[in-house]
C-alpha positions as CSV (number, residue, x, y, z in Angstrom):
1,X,0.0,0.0,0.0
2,X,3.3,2.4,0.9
3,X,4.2,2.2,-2.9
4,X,0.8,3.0,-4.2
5,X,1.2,6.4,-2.1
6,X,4.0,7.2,-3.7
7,X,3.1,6.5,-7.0
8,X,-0.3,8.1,-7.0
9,X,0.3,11.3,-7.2
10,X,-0.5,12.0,-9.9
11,X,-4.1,12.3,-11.5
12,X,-4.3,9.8,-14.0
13,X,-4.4,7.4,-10.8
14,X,-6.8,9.2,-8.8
15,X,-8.8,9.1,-12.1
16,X,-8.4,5.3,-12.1
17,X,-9.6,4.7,-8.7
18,X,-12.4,7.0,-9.3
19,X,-13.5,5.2,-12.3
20,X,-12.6,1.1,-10.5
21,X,-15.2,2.3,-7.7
22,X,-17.8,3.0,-10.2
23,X,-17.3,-0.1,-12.5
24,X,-17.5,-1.9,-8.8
25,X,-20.8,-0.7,-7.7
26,X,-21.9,-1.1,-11.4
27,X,-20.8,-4.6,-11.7
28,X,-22.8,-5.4,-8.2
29,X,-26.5,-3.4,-9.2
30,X,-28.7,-5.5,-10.3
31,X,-29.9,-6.8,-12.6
32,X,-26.2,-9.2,-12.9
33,X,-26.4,-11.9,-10.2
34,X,-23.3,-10.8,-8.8
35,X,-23.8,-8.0,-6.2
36,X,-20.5,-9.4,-3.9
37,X,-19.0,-6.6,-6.0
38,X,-20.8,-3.8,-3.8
39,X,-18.6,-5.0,-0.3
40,X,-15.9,-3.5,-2.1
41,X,-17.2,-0.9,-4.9
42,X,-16.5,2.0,-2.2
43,X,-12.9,0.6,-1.0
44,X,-11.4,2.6,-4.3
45,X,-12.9,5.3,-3.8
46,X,-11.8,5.2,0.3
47,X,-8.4,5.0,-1.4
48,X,-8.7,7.7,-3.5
49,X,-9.7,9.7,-0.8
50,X,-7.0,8.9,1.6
51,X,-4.4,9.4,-0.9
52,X,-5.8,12.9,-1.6
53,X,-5.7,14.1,1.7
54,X,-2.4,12.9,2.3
55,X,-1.0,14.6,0.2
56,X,0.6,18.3,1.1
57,X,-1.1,20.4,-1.7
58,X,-3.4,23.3,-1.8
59,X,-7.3,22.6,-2.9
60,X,-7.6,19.3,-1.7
61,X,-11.0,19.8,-1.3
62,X,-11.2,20.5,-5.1
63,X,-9.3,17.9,-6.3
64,X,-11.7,15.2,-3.5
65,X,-15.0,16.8,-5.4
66,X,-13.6,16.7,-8.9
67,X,-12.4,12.8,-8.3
68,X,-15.4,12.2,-6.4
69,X,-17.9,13.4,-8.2
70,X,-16.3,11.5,-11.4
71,X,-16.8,8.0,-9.4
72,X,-20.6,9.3,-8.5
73,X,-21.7,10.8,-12.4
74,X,-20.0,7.2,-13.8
75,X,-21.8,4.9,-11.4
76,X,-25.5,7.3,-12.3
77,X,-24.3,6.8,-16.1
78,X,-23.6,3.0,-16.1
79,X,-26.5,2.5,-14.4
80,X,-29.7,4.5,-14.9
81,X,-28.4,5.5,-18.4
82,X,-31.7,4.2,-19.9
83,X,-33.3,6.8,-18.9
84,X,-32.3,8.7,-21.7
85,X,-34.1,6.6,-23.7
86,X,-37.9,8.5,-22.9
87,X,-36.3,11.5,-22.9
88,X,-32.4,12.9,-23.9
89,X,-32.3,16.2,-21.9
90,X,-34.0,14.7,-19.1
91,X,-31.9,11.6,-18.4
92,X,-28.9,13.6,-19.0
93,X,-30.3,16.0,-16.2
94,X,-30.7,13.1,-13.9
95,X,-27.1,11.6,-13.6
96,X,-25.6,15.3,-13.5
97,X,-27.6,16.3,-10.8
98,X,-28.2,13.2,-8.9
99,X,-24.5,12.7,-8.9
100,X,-24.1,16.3,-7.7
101,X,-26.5,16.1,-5.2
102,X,-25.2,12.4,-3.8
103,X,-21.9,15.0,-3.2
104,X,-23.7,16.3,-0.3
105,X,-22.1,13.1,2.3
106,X,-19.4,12.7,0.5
107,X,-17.7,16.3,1.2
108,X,-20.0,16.4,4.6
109,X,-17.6,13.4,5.6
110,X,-14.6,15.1,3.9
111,X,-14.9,18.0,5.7
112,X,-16.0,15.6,9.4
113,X,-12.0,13.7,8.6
114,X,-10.4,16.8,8.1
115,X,-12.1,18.7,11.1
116,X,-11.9,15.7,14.0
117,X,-9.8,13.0,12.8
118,X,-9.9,9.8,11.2
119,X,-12.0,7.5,13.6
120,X,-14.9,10.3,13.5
121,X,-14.2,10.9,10.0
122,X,-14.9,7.2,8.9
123,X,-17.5,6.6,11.3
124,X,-19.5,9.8,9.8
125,X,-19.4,8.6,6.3
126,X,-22.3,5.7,6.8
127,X,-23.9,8.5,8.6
128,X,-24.0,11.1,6.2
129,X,-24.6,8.6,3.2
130,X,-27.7,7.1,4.7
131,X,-28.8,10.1,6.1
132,X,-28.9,11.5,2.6
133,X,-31.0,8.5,1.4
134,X,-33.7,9.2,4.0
135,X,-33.7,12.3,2.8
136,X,-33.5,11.8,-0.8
137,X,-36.8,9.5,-0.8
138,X,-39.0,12.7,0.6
139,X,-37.6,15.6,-1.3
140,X,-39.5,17.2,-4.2
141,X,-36.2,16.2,-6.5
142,X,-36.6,12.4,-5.2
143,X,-34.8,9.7,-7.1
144,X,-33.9,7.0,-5.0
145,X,-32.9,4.5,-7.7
146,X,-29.6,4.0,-6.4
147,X,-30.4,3.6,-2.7
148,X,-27.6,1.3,-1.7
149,X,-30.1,-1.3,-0.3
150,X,-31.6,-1.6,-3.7
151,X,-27.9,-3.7,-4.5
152,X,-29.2,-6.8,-3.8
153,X,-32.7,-6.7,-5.3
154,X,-31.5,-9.4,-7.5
155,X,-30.4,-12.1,-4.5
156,X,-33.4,-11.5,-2.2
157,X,-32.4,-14.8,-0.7
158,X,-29.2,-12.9,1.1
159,X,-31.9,-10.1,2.7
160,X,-34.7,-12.0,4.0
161,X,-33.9,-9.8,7.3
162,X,-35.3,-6.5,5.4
163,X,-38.3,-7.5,7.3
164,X,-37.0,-5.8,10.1
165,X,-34.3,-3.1,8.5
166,X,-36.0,-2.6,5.4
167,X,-34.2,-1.6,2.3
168,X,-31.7,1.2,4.3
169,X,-30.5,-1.9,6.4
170,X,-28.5,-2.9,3.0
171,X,-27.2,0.2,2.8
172,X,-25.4,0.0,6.1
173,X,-24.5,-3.6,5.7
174,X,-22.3,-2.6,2.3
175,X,-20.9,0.4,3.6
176,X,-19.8,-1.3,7.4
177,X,-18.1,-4.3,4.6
178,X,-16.6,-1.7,2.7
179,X,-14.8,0.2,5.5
180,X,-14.0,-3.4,7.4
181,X,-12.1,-4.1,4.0
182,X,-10.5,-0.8,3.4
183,X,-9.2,-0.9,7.4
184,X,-7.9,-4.3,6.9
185,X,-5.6,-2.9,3.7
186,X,-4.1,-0.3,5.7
187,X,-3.8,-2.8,8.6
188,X,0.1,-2.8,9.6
189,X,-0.5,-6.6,10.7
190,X,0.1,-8.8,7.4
191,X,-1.3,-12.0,9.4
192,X,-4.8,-13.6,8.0
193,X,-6.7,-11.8,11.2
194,X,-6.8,-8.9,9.6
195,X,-9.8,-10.3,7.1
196,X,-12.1,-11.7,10.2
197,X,-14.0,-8.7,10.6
198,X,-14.7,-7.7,7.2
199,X,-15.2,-11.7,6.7
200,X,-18.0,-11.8,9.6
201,X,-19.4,-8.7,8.4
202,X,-20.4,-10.2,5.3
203,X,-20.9,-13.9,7.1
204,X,-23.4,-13.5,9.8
205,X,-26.1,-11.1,8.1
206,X,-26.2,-13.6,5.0
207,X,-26.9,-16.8,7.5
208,X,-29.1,-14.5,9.2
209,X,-31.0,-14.0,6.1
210,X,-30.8,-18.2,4.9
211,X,-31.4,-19.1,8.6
212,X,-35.0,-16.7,8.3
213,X,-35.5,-17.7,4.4
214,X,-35.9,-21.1,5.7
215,X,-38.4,-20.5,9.2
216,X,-40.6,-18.5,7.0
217,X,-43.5,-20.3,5.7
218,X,-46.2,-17.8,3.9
219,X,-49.1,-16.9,5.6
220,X,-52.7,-15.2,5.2
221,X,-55.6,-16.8,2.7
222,X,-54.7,-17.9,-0.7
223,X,-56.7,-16.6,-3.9
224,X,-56.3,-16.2,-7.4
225,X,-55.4,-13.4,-9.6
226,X,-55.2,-12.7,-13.1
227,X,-52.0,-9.8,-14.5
228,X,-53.1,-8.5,-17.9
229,X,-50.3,-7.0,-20.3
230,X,-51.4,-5.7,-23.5
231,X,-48.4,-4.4,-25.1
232,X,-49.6,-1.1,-26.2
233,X,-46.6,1.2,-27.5
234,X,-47.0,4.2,-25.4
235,X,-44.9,6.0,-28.1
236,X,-46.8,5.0,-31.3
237,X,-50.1,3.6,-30.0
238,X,-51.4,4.5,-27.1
239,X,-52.2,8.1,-26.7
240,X,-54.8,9.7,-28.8
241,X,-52.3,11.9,-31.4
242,X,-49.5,9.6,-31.6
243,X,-48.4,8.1,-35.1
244,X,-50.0,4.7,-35.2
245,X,-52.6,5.6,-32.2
246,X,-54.8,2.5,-31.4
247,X,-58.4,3.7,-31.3
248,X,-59.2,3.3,-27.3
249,X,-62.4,0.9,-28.2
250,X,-60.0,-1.6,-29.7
251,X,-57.2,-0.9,-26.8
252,X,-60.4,-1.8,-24.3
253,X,-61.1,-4.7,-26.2
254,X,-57.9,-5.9,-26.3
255,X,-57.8,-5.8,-22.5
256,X,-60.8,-7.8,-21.8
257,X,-59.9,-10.5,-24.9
258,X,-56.7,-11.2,-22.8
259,X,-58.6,-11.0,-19.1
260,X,-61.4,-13.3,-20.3
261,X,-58.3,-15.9,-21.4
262,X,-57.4,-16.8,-18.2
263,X,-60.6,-15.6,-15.5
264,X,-61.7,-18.8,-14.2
265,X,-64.7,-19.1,-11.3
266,X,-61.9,-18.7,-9.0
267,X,-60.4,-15.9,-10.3
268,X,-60.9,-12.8,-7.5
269,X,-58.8,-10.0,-8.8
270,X,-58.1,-9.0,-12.5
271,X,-55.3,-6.4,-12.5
272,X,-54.7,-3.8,-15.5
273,X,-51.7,-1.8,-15.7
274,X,-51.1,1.9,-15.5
275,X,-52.7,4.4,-17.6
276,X,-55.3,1.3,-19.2
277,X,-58.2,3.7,-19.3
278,X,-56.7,6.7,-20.9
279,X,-59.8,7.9,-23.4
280,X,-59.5,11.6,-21.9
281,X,-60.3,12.7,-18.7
282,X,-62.6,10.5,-16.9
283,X,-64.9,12.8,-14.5
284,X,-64.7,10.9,-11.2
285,X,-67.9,12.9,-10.2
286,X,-69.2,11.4,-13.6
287,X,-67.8,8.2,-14.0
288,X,-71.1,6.7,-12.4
289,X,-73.1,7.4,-15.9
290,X,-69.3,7.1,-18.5
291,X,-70.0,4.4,-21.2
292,X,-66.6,3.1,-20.1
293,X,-68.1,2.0,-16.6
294,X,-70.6,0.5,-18.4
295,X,-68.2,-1.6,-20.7
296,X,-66.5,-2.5,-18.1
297,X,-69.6,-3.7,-16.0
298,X,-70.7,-6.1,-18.8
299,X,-67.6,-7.8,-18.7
300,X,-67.3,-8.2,-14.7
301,X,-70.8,-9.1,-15.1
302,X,-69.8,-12.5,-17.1
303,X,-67.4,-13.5,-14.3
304,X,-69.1,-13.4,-11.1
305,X,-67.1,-12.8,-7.7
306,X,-64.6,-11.4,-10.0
307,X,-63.4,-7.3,-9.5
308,X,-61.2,-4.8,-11.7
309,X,-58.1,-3.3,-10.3
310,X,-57.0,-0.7,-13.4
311,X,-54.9,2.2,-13.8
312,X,-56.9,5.1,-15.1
313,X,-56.4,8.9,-16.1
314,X,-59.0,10.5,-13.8
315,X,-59.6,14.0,-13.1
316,X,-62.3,16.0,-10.4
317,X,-63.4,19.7,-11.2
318,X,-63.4,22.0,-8.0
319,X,-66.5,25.0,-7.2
320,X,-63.9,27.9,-7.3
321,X,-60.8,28.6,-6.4
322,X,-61.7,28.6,-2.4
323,X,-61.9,24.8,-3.0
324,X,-58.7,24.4,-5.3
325,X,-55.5,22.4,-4.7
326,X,-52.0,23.4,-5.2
327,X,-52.0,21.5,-8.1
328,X,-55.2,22.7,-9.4
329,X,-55.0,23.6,-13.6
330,X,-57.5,26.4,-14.9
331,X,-59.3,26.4,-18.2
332,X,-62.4,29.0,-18.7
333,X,-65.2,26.8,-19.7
334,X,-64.3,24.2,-17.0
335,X,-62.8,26.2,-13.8
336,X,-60.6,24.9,-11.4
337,X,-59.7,20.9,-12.2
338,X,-57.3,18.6,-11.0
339,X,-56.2,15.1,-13.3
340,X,-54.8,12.2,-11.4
341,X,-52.7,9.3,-12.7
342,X,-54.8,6.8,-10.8
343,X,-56.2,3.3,-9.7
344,X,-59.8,2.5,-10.2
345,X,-61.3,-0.6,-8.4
346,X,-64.6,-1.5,-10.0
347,X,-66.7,-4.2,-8.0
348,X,-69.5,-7.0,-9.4
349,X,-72.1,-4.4,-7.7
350,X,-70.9,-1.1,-9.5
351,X,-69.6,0.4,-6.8
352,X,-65.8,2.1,-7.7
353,X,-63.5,3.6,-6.1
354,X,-60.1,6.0,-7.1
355,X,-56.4,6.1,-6.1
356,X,-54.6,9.0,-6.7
357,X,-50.9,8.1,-7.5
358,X,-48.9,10.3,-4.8
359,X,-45.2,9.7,-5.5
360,X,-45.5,11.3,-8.6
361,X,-42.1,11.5,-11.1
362,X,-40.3,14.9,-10.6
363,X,-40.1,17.1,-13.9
364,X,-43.3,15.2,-15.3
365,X,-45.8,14.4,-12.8
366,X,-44.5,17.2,-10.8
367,X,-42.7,20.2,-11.1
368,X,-39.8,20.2,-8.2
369,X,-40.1,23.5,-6.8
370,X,-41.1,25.0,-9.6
371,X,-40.1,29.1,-8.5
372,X,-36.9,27.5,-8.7
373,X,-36.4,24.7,-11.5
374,X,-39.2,26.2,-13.5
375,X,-36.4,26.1,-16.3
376,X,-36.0,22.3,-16.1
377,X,-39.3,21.9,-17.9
378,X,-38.4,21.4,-21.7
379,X,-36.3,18.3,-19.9
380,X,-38.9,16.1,-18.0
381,X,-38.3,13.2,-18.0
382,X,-40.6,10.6,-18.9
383,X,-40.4,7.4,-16.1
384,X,-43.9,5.7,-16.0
385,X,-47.4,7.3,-17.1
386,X,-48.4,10.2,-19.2
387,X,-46.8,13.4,-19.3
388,X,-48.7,16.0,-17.2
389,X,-49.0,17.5,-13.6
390,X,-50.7,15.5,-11.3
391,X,-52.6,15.7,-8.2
392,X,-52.1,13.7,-4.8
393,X,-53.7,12.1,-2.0
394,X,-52.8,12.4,1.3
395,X,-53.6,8.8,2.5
396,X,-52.8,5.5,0.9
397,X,-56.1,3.7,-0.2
398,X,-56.6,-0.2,0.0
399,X,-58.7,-2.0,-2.7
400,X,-60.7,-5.1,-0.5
401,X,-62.5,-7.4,-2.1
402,X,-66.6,-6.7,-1.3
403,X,-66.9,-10.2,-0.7
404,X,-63.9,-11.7,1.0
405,X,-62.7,-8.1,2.8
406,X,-59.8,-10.3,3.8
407,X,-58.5,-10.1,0.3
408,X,-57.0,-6.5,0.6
409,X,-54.7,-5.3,-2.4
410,X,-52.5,-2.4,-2.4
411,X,-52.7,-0.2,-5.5
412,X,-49.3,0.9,-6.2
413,X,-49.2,2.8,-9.3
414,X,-45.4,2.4,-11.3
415,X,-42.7,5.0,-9.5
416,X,-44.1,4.2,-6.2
417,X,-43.1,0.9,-6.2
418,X,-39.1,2.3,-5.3
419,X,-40.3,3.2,-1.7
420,X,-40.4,1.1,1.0
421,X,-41.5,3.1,3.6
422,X,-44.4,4.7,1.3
423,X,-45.5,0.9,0.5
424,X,-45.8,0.2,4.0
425,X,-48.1,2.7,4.6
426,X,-50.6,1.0,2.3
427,X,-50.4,-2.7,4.3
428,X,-50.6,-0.3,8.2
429,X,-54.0,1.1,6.9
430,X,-54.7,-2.8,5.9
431,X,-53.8,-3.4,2.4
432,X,-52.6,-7.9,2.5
433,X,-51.3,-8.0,-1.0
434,X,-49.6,-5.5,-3.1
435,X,-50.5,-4.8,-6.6
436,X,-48.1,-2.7,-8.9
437,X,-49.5,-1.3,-12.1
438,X,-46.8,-0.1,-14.0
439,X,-46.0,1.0,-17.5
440,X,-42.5,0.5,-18.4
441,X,-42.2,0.9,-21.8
442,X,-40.4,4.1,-21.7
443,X,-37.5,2.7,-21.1
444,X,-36.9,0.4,-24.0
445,X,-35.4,-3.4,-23.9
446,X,-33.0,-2.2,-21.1
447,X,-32.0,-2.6,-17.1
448,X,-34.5,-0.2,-16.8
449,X,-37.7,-2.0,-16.5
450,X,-35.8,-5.2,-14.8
451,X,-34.5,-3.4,-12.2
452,X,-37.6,-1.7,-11.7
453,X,-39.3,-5.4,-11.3
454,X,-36.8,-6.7,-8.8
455,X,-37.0,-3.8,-6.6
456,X,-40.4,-5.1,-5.9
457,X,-38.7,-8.2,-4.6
458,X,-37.6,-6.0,-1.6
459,X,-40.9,-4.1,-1.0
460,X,-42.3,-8.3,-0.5
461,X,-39.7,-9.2,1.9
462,X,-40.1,-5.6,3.7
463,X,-44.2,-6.3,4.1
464,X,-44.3,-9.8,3.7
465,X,-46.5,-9.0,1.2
466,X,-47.1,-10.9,-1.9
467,X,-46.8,-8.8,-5.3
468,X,-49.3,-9.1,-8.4
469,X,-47.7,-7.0,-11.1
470,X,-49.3,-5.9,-14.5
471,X,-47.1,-4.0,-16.8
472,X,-48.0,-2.8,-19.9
473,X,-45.6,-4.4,-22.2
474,X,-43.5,-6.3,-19.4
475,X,-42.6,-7.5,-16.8
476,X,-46.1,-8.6,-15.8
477,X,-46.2,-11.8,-13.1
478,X,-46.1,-12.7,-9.2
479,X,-43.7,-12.4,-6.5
480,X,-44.2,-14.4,-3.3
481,X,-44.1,-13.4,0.4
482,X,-40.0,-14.3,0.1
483,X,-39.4,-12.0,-2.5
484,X,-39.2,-14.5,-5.0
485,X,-40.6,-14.5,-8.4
486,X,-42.7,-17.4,-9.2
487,X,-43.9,-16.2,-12.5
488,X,-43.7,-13.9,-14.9
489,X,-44.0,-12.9,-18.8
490,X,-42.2,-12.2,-21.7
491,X,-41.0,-8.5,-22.6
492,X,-42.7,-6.9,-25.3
493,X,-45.3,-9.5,-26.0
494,X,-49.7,-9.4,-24.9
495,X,-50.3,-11.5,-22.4
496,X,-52.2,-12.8,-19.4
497,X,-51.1,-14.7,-16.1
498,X,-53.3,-16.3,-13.6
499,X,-51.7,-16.8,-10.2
500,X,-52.3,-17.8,-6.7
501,X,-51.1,-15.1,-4.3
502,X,-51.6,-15.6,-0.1
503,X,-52.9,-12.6,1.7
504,X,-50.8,-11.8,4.6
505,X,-52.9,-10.0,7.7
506,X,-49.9,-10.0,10.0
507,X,-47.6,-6.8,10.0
508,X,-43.7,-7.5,9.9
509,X,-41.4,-4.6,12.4
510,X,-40.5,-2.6,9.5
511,X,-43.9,-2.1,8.3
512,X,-44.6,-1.1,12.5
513,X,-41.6,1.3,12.6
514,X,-40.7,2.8,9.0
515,X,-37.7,3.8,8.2
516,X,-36.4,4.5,11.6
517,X,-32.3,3.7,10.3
518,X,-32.7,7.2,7.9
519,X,-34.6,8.9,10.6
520,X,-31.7,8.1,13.1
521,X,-29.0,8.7,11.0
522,X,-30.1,11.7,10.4
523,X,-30.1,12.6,14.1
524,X,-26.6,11.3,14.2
525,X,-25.8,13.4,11.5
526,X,-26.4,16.3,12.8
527,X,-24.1,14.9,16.0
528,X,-21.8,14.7,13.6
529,X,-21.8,18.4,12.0
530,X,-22.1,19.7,15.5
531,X,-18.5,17.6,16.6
532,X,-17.4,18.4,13.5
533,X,-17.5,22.5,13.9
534,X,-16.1,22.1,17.6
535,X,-13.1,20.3,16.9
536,X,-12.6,22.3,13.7
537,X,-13.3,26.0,15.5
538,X,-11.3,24.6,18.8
539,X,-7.9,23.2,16.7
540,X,-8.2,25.9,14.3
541,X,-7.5,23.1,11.6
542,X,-8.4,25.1,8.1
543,X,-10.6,23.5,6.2
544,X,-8.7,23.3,2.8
């Protein structure tokens, strides 16, 4: 390790750790079954760091953000680069300024090591990092893709102990390994006992998690549901104006062709993905008397005991402007109106009921802060649904069956399947199944949409809930209580999947207790800043 300090003085080495950290934490993120690579993805970068602040030159703190900042903008680039594909200026904004923002704990903990030493240095940078992920999952400019915990989405066998941690728990589990590693480098003792620690750190969770994989049996009433995937091009066929638009009658028929292929008398749920229902604005206050109720009446009517869970564009109209939301539009022969990217549950009886999606996608569902990113509007960024600006809910709805109320489904519409501590708000107010309707064709045959499926494998394991997923044009299928998936379709391709799915009553500790790792590493956090500026303003140390 002596030599590679005195040979790495120069940039071009820097540059090369920067760019091995980010190749590591790409070569661990799912969707490659190989996410060992993220218990060391951070020990470059630790390098790099150390060797910077070694050294006895001015602007370190430069040269840290410049090298930094390279490792964060590759890792956004190799991984979320699909993003691009909905929209070019939009995914381009989202690795530039996630990367810039991800900066926040990096120089937080820079500044920590240089102000009170090395032991308070390293121990903030956990801190910091997670503290910024709980943060980063409330903000307006959201975009938690990259929450470390997300790493191992595609092994939910090695995290069966998210029950209790939830997703944030894998982020401190990959940064303690990465330290415990980078420690045992700079360890003076050249023996093998050096590796026990780092080796135990990544031993004992992963029995943990095979030792609970193996007690857990599934739980809660079993019933059958049936995913629908048309395969509409949102692009070229969906929306009314596009090039090769599919008149909605024919869309709507092909919906219920596939649903009727696989309904059987047992058949409880039928699920239709985001944005099915998409002929205009359906009038919520309306929708009683809409023709499109009425089709879709008839068709329950032919399979008794059987109800709709669909996405649909919705929208409510508002007295006057006493009565208005924030996110209220205006048009003069209409007034004050808000439209919704939402769920509709239609029952055998013809009752119905709306979810309003309330994560909604920043830059196209909703404008973050828009007094100041108003100019970031040609470059939304399309992730899931329709272009527009949505309205919220405050509460999270539950869809229960009218006749079996313990068959409770959770109407998670596309982007707000990345949250785990927004999920479990669904399954507290009673929700014993998830189902994700998603649409996730913007994103091309990439990682995008895969990664986008396995992250529901983590929001199963976190509820102990199992997931029925329609997606528009893939992947549509079912995910058990283990975060396993049992079933799924093809990409790109109509179909329908019948599956039986076990609603789970009982509540695991993280769906009890949230996300209380981000809220307390954000109190420690602030422990941190506060030490930091003692020791700093008490030794006087500049802060270069």
């Amino acid at each position: 390790m002596s030599l590679l300090f005195k040979e790495a003085n120069n940039r071009s080495t820097l540059s090369l750790l920067a760019l091995l950290s980010a190749l590591l934490l790409w070569l661990g993120w799912p969707v490659k079954p190989v996410a060992f690579f993220l218990f060391v993805g951070w020990v470059p970068f630790l390098l790099m760091e150390q060797i910077i602040s070694s050294q006895n030159k001015p602007k370190k703190a430069r040269r840290f953000f410049r090298h930094a900042y390279l490792t964060l903008l590759l890792w956004n680039i190799f991984t979320t680069y699909w993003v691009s594909y909905s929209t070019l200026g939009g995914g381009i904004a989202a690795v530039v300024f996630n990367a810039l923002f991800m900066m926040m704990p990096m120089m937080a903990f820079y500044w920590t090591k240089r102000a009170a030493g090395q032991i308070i240095g390293y121990a903030s940078l956990p801190v910091y990092w997670i503290a910024f992920e709980q943060f980063h999952l409330n903000w307006d400019l959201s975009w938690p893709w990259l929450t470390l915990g997300n790493g191992f989405a595609s092994m939910p066998s090695w995290v069966q102990w998210y029950e209790y941690t939830g997703f944030l728990g894998g982020s401190v589990w990959i940064w303690v390994v990465n330290l415990l590693i980078f420690f045992a480098l700079q360890s003076r003792k050249k023996s093998m006992a050096r590796w026990w620690a780092p080796a135990a750190a990544i031993l004992l969770p992963l029995l943990l998690s095979f030792w609970i994989g193996s007690q857990y049996q599934e739980k809660g009433e079993a019933a059958e549901v049936v995913v629908v995937q048309p395969n509409v091009d949102p692009y070229r066929e969906k929306f009314e104006g596009a090039e090769g638009y599919i008149p909605f009658d024919q869309q709507l028929a092909r919906l219920i062709k596939l649903s009727d292929q696989q309904i059987t008398p047992n058949t409880k749920f039928v699920l239709w993905p985001e944005t099915s229902i998409s002929n205009g604005l359906n009038w919520e206050e309306n929708f009683q008397f809409s023709p499109v109720r009425l089709a879709l009446q008839d068709f329950l009517a032919r399979h008794p005991g059987v109800e709709l869970v669909s996405g649909i564009t919705s929208a409510i109209q508002y007295p006057d402007s006493t009565k208005k939301s924030v996110t209220a539009r205006r048009y003069p022969e209409i007034g004050y109106y808000d439209v919704f990217n939402a769920g509709l549950h239609l029952q055998q009886s013809g009752k119905f009921e709306f979810y309003h999606k309330s994560k909604l996608v920043p830059g196209v569902e909703k404008l973050p802060y828009p007094g100041l990113f108003g100019f970031l509007g040609p470059m939304a960024i399309d992730l899931g649904g329709s272009v527009g600006s949505y309205g919220m809910q405050e509460e999270r709805s539950v869809f229960r069956h009218a006749q079996h109320p313990n068959l409770s489904g959770a109407p998670v519409i596309c982007y707000e399947s990345i949250y785990g501590e927004y999920v479990s708000e669904y399954v507290r107010n009673g929700a014993n199944a998830i189902f994700i309707i998603t649409n996730d064709a913007w994103w091309s045959d990439s990682p995008g949409y895969k990664q986008h499926l396995e992250y529901a494998n983590l929001r199963a394991i976190e509820t102990r809930r199992a997931v029925a997923r329609s997606a528009n044009t893939g992947i549509s299928g079912f995910i058990n209580q283990k975060g396993e998936l049992v079933q799924k379709s093809g990409w790109w391709v109509p179909a329908a999947l019948k599956g039986v799915i076990r609603f789970n009553q009982e509540q695991t500790f993280y769906t009890r207790n949230g996300e209380y790792i981000g809220h307390g590493t954000q109190w420690l956090a602030m422990g941190f800043v506060f030490i930091a500026f003692v020791l700093g303003t008490t030794r006087r140390r500049p802060l270069k």
